[in-house]
Structures are given as structure tokens and as C-alpha cells.
C-alpha positions, -999 to +999 in steps of 0.1 A: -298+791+336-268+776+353-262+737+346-257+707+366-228+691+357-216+656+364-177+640+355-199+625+321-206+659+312-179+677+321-156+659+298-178+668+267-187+704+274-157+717+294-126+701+294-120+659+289-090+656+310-089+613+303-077+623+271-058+657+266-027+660+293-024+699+285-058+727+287-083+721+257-116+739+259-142+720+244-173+744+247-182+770+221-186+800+247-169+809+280-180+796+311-178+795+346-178+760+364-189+766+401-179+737+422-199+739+455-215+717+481-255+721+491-241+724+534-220+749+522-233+791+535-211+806+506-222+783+480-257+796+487-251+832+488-233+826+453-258+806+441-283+835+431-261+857+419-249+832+395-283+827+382-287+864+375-254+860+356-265+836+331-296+854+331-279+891+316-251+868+292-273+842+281-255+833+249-223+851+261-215+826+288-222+794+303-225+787+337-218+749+348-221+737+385-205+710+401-218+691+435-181+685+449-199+659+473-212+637+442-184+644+421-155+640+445-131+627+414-136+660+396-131+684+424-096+661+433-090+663+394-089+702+399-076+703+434-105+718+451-099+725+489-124+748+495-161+760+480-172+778+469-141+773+440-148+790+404-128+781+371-136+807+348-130+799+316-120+817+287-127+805+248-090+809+239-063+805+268-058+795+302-085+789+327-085+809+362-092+800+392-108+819+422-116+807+456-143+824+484-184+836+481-174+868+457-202+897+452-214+903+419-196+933+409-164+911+416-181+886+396-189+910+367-153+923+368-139+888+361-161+880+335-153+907+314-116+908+326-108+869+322-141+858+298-134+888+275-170+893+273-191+919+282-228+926+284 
């Protein structure tokens, strides 16, 4: 099931960017943060695929989602322009960042390709 995030939470599960200047993960599994607005078409259409996501990797993955209307300081903080944005997040390494409504195969293909993790 995909998670609600606010700033409060994203700081302890993801990545506390008040304190660490450089990328520290602070969950235990990979994840995918969906920042996304409830006017927004795309963010819809995404919307259940994501939920089948964490659905077939429960335990694999996380998915997090962030309301870029109520949490304007965390969409500036990662310079979202336009939703549907998604940081995919690997345990170790970089995070990545893709922009746009993407079908699920696309979605699949990141996980394993980015995440590292497979079904």
C-alpha cells in the first residue's frame, strides 16, 4: 500500500535534508516517492498503477506519496516543476529522477533497472 507522506515524515523515512548536505538514504528498502497533486489527470492515471506496484514488491519496495499542494517546501526542496515527478530510490547510491504519467512496464523496467530489485 503506497504511503502518505508529509515534510515530518519524509525526513525520517527517506532522506532528512535539515541535516545531511550530501544524499543519505534513511529507509531500509528502496522506494519510490511520487509527488503529485489530487487536480492533476497524470497523477491519477499513475495512481493505480502504483498501488499494484506495492502490491507485487511488498517488502521489496516502498512506495511514499507526496501532496505537492500541502507540501509545497518539499517539492521546492527537490525542484519539482511538474507532476506527476518520481524519485526512485535505490538502498545504496544516487536517487533518480523521472518526470511524466509512465505506464507500468516503464515503471517495472525502472524498478528493477534503478531499485535493483526484482519480483
Amino acid at each position: 500500500m503506497t504511503e502518505l507522506l508529509t515534510k515530518e515524515t519524509f525526513l525520517q523515512k527517506v532522506f532528512n535534508y535539515e541535516i545531511n548536505k550530501e544524499w543519505k538514504f534513511e529507509g531500509d528498502v528502496p522506494c519510490i516517492v511520487d509527488f503529485y497533486a489530487d487536480w492533476c489527470g497524470p497523477c491519477k492515471m499513475v495512481a493505480p498503477i502504483l498501488e499494484e506496484l506495492s502490491n507485487e514488491y511488498q517488502g521489496k519496495i516502498n512506495i511514499y506519496k507526496v501532496d505537492t499542494e500541502a507540501e509545497q517546501e518539499l517539492a521546492a526542496a527537490f525542484g519539482i516543476r511538474s507532476i506527476p515527478s518520481m524519485l526512485f530510490i535505490p538502498k545504496d547510491g544516487e536517487p533518480q529522477m523521472t518526470q511524466g504519467a509512465l505506464p507500468k512496464f516503464q515503471l517495472e523496467q525502472v524498478v528493477q533497472d534503478v531499485l535493483g530489485v526484482t519480483k
